[in-house]
C-alpha positions in Angstrom: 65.2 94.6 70.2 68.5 95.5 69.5 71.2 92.8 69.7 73.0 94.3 72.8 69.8 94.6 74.7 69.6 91.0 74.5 72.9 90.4 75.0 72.7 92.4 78.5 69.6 90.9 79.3 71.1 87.1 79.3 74.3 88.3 81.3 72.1 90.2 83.6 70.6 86.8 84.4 73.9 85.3 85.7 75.3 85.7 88.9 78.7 86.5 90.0 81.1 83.3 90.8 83.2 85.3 93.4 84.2 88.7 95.0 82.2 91.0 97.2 79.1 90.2 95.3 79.5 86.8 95.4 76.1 85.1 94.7 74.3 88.1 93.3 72.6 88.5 89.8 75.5 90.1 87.9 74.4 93.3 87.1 76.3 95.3 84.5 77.5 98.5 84.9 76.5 101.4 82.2 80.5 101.2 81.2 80.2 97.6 80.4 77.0 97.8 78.6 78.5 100.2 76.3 81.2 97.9 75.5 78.5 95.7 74.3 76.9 98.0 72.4 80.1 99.3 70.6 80.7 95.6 69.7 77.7 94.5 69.0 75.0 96.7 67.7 76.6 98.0 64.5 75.4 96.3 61.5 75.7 96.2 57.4 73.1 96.2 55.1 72.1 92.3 55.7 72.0 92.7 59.5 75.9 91.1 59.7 77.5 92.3 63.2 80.4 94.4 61.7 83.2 94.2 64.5 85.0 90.9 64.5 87.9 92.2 67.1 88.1 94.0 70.4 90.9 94.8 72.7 89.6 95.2 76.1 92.5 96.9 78.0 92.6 97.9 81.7 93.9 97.7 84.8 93.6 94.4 86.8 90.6 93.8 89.0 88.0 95.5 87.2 85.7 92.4 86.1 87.5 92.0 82.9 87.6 88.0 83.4 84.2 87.9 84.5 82.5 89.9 81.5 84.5 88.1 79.0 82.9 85.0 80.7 79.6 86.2 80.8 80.1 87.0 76.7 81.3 83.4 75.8 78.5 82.1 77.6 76.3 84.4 75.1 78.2 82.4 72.3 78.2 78.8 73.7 74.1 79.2 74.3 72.7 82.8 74.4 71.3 84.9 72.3 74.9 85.1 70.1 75.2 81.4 69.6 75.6 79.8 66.7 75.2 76.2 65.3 78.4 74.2 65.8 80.5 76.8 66.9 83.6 76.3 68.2 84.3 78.5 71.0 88.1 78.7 72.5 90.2 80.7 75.4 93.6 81.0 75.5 96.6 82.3 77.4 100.5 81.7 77.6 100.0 78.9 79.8 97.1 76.4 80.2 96.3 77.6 84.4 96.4 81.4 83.0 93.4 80.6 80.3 91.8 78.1 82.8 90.8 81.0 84.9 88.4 82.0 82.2 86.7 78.5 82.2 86.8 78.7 85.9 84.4 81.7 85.8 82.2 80.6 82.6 81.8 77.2 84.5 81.0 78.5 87.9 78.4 80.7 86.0 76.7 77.1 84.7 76.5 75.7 88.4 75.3 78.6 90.0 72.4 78.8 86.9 69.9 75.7 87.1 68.8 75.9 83.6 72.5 76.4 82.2 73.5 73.6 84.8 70.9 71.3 83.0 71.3 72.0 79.4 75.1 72.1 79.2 77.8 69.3 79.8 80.8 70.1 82.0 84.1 68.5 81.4 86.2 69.8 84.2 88.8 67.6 83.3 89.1 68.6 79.8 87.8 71.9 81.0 85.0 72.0 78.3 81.8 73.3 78.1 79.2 71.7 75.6 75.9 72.8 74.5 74.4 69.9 73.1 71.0 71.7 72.1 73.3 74.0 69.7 76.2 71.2 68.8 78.9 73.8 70.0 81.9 73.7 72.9 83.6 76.0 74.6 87.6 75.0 75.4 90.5 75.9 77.0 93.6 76.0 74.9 97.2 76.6 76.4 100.1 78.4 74.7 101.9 75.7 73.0 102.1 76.0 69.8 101.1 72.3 68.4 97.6 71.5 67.0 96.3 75.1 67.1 96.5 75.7 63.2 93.0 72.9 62.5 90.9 74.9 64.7 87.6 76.6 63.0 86.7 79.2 65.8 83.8 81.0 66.0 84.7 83.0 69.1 88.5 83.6 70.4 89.0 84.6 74.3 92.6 85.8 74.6 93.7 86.3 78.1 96.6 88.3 79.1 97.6 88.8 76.0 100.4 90.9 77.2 101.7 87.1 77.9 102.3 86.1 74.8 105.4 89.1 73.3 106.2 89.6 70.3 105.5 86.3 69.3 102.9 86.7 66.4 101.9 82.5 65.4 99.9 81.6 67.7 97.5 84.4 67.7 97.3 84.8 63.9 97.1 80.8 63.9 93.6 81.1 65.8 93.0 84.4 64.5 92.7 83.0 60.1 90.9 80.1 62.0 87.6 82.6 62.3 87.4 83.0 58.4 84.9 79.6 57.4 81.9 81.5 60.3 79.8 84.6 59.0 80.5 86.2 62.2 83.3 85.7 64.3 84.2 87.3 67.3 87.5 87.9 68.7 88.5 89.6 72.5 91.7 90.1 73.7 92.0 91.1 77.0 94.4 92.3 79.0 96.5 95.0 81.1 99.7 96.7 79.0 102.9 95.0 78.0 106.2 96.8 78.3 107.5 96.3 75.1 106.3 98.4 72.3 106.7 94.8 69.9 104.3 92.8 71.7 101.4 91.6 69.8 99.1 93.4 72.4 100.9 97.1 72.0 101.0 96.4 68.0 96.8 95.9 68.2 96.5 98.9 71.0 98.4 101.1 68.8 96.6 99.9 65.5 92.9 100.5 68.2 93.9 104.0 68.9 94.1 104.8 65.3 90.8 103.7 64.4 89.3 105.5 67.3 91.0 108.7 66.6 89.6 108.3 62.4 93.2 108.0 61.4 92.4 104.6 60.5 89.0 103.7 59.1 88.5 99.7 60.2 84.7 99.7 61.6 85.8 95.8 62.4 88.2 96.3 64.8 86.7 98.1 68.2 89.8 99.1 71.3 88.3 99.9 74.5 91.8 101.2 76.3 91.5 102.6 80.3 95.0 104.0 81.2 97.0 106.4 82.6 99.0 108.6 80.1 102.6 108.8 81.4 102.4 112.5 81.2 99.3 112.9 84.0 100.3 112.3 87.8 100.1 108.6 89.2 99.6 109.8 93.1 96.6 111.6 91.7 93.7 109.7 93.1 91.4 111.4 90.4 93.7 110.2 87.9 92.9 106.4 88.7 89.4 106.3 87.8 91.1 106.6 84.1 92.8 103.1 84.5 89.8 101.6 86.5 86.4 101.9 85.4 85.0 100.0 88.4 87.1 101.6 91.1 85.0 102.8 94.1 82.6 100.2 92.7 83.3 96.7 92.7 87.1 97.3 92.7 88.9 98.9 95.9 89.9 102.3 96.1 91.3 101.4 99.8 93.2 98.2 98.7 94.7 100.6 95.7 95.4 103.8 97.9 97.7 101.0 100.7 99.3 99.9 97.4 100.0 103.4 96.2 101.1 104.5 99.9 103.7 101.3 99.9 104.8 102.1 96.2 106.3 105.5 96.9 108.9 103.6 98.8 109.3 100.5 96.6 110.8 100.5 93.4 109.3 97.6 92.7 106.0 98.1 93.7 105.9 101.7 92.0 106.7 100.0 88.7 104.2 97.2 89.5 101.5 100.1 90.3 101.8 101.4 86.9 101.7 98.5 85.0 99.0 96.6 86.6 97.4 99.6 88.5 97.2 102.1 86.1 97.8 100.1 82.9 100.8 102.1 81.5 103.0 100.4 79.2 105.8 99.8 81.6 108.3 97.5 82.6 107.2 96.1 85.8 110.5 94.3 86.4 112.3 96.5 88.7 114.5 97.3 91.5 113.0 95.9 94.3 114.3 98.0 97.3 115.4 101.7 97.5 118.9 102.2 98.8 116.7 104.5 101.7 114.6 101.6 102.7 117.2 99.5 102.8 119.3 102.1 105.1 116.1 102.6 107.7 117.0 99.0 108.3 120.7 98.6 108.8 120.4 98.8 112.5 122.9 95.8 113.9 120.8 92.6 114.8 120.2 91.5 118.0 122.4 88.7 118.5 120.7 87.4 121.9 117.3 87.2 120.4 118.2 84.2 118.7 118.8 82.6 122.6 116.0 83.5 123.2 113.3 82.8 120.1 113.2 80.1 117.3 115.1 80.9 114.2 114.4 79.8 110.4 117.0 80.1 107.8 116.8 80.5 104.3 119.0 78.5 102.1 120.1 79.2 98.2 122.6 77.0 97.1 124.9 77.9 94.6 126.0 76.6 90.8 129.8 76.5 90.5 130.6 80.3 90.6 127.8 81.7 92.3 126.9 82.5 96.2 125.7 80.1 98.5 124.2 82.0 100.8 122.1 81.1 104.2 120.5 84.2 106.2 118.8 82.9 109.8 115.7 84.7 111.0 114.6 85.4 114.3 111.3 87.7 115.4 111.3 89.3 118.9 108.6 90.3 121.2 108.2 93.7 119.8 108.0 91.5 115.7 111.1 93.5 114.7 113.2 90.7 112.3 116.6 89.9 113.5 118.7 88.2 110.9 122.1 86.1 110.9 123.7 86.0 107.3 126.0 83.4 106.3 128.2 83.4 102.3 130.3 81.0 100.6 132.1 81.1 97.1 134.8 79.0 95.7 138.5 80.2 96.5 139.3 79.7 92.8 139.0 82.5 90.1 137.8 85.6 93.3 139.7 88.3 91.0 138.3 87.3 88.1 134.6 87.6 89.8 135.5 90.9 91.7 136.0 92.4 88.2 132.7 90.9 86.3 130.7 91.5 89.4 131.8 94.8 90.5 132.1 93.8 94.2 135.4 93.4 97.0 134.5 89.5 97.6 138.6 89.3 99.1 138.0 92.5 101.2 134.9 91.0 102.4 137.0 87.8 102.6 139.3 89.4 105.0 136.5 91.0 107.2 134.9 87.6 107.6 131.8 88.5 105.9 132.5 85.8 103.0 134.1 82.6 103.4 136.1 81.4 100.5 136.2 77.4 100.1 139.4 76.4 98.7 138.6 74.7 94.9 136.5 75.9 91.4 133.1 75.1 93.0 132.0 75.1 96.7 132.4 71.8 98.9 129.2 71.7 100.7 130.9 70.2 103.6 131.8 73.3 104.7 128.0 75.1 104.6 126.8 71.7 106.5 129.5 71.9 109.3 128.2 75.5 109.8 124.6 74.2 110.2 125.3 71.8 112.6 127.1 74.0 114.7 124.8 76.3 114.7 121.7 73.8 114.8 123.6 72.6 118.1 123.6 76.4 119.7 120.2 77.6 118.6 116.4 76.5 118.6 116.5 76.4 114.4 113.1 75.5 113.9 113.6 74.9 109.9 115.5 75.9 107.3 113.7 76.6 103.9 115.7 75.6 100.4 115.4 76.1 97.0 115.6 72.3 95.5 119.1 73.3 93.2 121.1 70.8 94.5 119.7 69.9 97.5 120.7 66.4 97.6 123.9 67.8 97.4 123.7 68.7 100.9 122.1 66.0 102.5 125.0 63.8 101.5 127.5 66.7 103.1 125.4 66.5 106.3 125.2 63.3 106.7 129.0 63.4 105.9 129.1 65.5 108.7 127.0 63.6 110.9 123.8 65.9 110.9 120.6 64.6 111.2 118.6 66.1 108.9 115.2 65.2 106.9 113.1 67.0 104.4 109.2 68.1 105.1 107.4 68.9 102.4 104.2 70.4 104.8 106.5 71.8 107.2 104.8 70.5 110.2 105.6 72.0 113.7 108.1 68.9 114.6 111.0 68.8 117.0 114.3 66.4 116.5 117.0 66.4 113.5 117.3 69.4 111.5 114.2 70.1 109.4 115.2 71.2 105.6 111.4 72.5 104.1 111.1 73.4 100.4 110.4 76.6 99.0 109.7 76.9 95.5 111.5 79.6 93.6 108.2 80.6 90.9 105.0 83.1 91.7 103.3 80.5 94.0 106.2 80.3 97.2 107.8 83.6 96.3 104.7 86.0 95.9 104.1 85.8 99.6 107.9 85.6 100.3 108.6 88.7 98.5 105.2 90.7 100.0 106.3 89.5 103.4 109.7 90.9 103.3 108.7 94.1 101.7 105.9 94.7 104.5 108.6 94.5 107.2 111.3 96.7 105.2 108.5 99.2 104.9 107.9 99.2 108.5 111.4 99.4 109.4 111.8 96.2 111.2 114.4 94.6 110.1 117.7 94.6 111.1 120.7 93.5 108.7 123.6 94.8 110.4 124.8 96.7 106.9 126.4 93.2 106.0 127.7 94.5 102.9 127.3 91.0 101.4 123.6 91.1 101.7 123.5 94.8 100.9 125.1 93.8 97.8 122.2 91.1 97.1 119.6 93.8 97.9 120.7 96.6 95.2 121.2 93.7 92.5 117.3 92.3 93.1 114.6 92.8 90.1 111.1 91.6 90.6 109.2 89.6 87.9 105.1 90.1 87.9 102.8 87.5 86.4 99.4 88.9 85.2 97.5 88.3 88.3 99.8 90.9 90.2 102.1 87.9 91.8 105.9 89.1 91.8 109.0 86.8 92.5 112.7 88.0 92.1 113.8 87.6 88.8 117.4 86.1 88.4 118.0 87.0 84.9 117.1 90.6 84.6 118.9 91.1 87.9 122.2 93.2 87.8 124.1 91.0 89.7 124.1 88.0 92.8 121.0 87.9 94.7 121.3 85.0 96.9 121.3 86.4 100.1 117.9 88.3 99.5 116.2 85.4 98.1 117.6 83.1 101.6 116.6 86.4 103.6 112.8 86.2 101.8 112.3 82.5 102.6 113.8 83.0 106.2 111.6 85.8 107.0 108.6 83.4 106.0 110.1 81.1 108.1 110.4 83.3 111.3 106.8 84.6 111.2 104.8 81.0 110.9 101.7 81.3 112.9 102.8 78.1 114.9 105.6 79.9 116.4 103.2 81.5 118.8 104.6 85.0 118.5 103.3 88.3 117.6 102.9 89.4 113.7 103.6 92.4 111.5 99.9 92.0 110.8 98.4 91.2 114.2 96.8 94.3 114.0 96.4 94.9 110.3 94.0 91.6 109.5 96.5 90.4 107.0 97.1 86.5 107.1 100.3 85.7 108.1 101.8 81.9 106.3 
C-alpha cells in the first residue's frame, strides 16, 4: 500500500472539529488526496519520501487549516510519525498559529483512541505522543529561542504574515537537516508584495512545475485567479477555490462579490482573500458614489425622538478630535450628528500638509478651533454635557488614547460620567464604553457601517469634515478576512469615520429595541 493511501486512510478516520460538517468523519475530497499523493508518494531508490516542502496556496475557507491538521496528526502518531520527532506550527503571532492547534486538538477529543494515547497541554498548547516520544507545539513569531529547535515537521500558517522577513523561517527551516525526512507546509492565501518570503517560494513553485526548474523536493500547489481573467466571472472562482459549491459557500462569496463592486475596500479584499491574487488589500474603503447616495441632510428631530450613541476619537496634539452621534429611526435609516476640534495654533501650516480648508470650515462652523498648540478637552466635554442634557445619549464609545484626559475635563466641567467596560443597558451619568481600535472591535464596526452605506441609509449631511475623513480611509485585513481602518497607510485624518464606525455600533445595539439593517437578512446585529 502506497504511503498516501495510508495517509488518507488515517485522516479519513477523523472527524471534522467545525463548519457545516461538524461531527462528521472527515472525508477528503479527490483534490486534497492528490495533494497527498504529490507530496508523499514519490520516492528514491531507498524508499526516502523525496519532497521536503510544499506551499499550499489558496483562497480562505477552503479547509486549508483543517487538512494541515489532519497531516500533523499523521506526523505526531500516524502512519508518518517518527521516533522523537519534534513537530512545530507557527505564524506571525502566537493566536494566528494557535488556530492550527485548536483544530489538531479538537481532532484528539472528538477521537477516543487519539483522546487516550495522547497528552493535551492546552495551556502550553502541546500535543504529546508518549507511545512515539514526539510533541507537537505552537510556536509564535518572535524571534527568540527558535534557532535550537530540531523539527521534524514545520506548519507555517499565513505565511503571507511574516514579509520579507527571511530569519525566522530559514531559522526553523536548517532546523529539519539532523531527520531523514522532514516535511515542511506553508500555507497560506497571497501576499501583496512581490519580496515576501511567501511570493519568493510561490514564484520559485511555479518554476519547478512548469520544468524551468528541476527541484523534485519542493512541491507548490497554487489556486488563483490570474489578474488578466475576469473576477465577476463566477466560473472564474472555482480557480481560487477548490471546495467552492462544496464545503465552501458560493452564496456567502457571490453577497461578497455583489457588495465589492461598490466597495473599494471590499473589491480589494475579494481579490486578495477571495481569489488569492497577489494584491494589496489595503484600500480605499468608500467610493466617492457611495458616499454621495448618502449625503442626504440628517434628521435633526430623530434624535428627540430615539437614543443616540456617539463615537469618540480623541486626538494627539495636531490631529482631529472628532465625536459623530448616531441615531436610527423607525424606518433603520442612520441619522448622524458630527462634532471637530483642532488646536487654533499652526491651522495654515496643516491646511497646506493636509490639503484641506480647516479655516473655511472654521468659518462655516463645521470645525471648531481651540485657541493653544494642542486641544483643551474642556472644550469637547462642555459640548457633551450640553448635549447629554438635551438628548437621550445612551453611550458614547472611545478609543482609550487619552481617555483619562477627558474624564478629568468632565469632571472639570461638572459631568457625571463613568466607564463600562460590558456596556450594560444602564440609565444615570453619562456612560463612556470602550472600543478597541484592532481586528476584534473594529471588524464588526467597519462591516456594520459598510452594510448601511451600501443600502443607502445613512445620512451625513455632506459635512465636508467628515467627507474629508471618508476619502482619506484605508482598510487593513488580517488573514482570517477581519479588516479595521488602517491609520498609517491612510492619505490623510480619519477621525470622524472611525467615531462615525463606533457610533453606528452604538445606535444599532439589540437592547435599543429598534428595528435592524438585518432584521430581515438573519445577520446578528452587536
Amino acid at each position: 500500500m502506497k504511503r498516501s493511501d495510508l495517509i488518507i486512510r488515517f485522516m479519513e478516520t477523523l472527524l471534522l472539529p467545525d463548519g457545516t460538517q461538524a461531527g462528521q468523519p472527515f472525508v477528503l475530497r479527490e483534490w486534497q488526496k492528490n495533494l497527498i499523493r504529490e507530496v508523499y508518494d514519490p520516492s528514491d531508490e531507498q524508499g526516502m519520501r523525496i519532497a521536503r516542502q510544499a506551499i499550499l496556496s489558496m483562497a480562505r475557507k477552503n479547509g486549508k487549516s483543517c487538512l494541515i491538521a489532519g497531516l500533523c496528526l499523521c506526523h505526531l502518531c500516524g502512519p508518518e510519525a517518527v521516533i522523537n520527532g519534534q513537530l512545530y506550527s507557527m505564524s506571525i503571532d502566537r493566536e494566528q498559529a494557535g488556530i492550527l492547534f485548536n483544530y489538531a486538538k479538537s481532532m484528539v477529543y472528538m477521537d477516543e483512541e487519539l483522546s487516550e494515547r495522547l497528552n493535551i497541554t492546552e495551556s502550553r498548547k502541546t500535543l504529546q505522543d508518549p507511545i512515539s516520544g514526539s510533541i507537537y507545539s505552537v510556536l509564535s513569531g518572535e524571534k527568540k529561542g527558535k534557532m535550537g529547535k530540531s523539527s521534524s515537521f514545520l506548519a507555517f500558517d499565513e505565511l503571507a504574515e511574516f514579509g520579507a522577513d527571511r530569519t525566522l523561517y530559514d531559522a526553523l527551516l536548517t532546523s529539519t537537516a539532523a531527520h531523514k525526512e522532514p516535511m515542511t507546509w506553508a500555507f497560506s492565501t497571497q501576499s501583496p508584495d512581490d519580496k515576501a518570503v511567501l511570493s519568493e517560494l510561490i514564484d520559485y513553485g511555479v518554476k519547478v512545475n512548469s520544468g524551468e526548474i528541476d527541484d523534485p523536493t519542493f512541491k507548490c500547489f497554487l489556486y488563483e485567479l490570474s489578474k488578466d481573467e475576469d473576477m465577476w466571472e463566477e466560473e472564474n472562482w472555482y480557480k481560487a477555490n477548490p471546495a467552492l459549491g462544496d464545503f465552501r459557500s458560493l452564496e456567502e462569496m457571490r453577497d461578497f462579490a455583489r457588495k465589492a463592486k461598490r466597495m473599494p475596500s471590499m473589491s480589494a479584499t475579494f481579490q486578495n482573500l477571495y481569489l488569492n491574487r497577489r494584491i494589496d488589500a489595503a484600500a480605499n474603503f468608500i467610493s466617492s458614489d457611495v458616499w454621495k447616495a448618502n449625503g442626504g441632510d440628517p434628521d435633526m428631530t430623530a434624535f428627540d425622538k430615539y437614543p443616540c450613541f456617539g463615537g469618540l476619537d480623541l486626538s494627539a496634539k495636531n490631529d482631529l478630535t472628532a465625536l459623530v452621534f448616531c441615531t436610527q429611526d423607525s424606518d433603520r435609516v442612520i441619522h448622524t450628528m458630527p462634532f471637530f476640534w483642532t488646536p487654533q495654533d499652526g491651522l495654515r501650516d496643516r491646511e497646506d500638509s493636509d490639503g484641506a480648508p480647516y479655516r473655511l470650515w472654521v468659518e462655516q462652523g463645521y470645525l471648531t478651533a481651540v485657541p493653544g498648540k494642542t486641544i483643551d478637552y474642556r472644550y469637547v466635554a462642555q459640548k457633551l454635557g450640553k448635549l447629554h442634557a438635551k438628548y437621550n445619549i445612551i453611550g458614547i464609545r472611545f478609543d482609550r488614547w487619552r481617555i483619562s484626559d477627558l474624564q478629568r475635563a468632565l469632571q472639570e466641567v461638572g459631568v457625571e460620567a463613568y466607564i463600562d467596560e460590558k456596556d450594560d443597558p444602564i440609565s444615570g451619568g453619562l456612560k463612556l464604553v470602550p472600543h478597541g481600535q484592532g481586528f476584534k472591535d473594529m471588524n464588526p464596526a467597519v462591516e456594520l457601517l459598510e452594510d448601511f452605506l451600501i443600502e443607502e441609509m445613512i445620512r451625513h449631511g455632506k459635512n465636508p469634515v467628515l467627507t474629508m475623513c471618508a476619502a482619506n480611509v484605508r482598510i487593513q485585513s488580517d488573514p482570517a478576512g477581519n479588516r479595521k481602518f488602517d491609520k498609517i497607510k491612510s492619505t490623510g485624518r480619519i477621525d470622524g469615520m472611525v467615531s462615525l464606525a463606533m457610533g453606528v455600533v452604538g445606535a444599532c445595539r439589540k437592547d435599543i429595541d429598534l428595528p435592524s439593517v438585518y432584521e430581515t437578512r438573519g445577520i446578528l446585529v452587536l
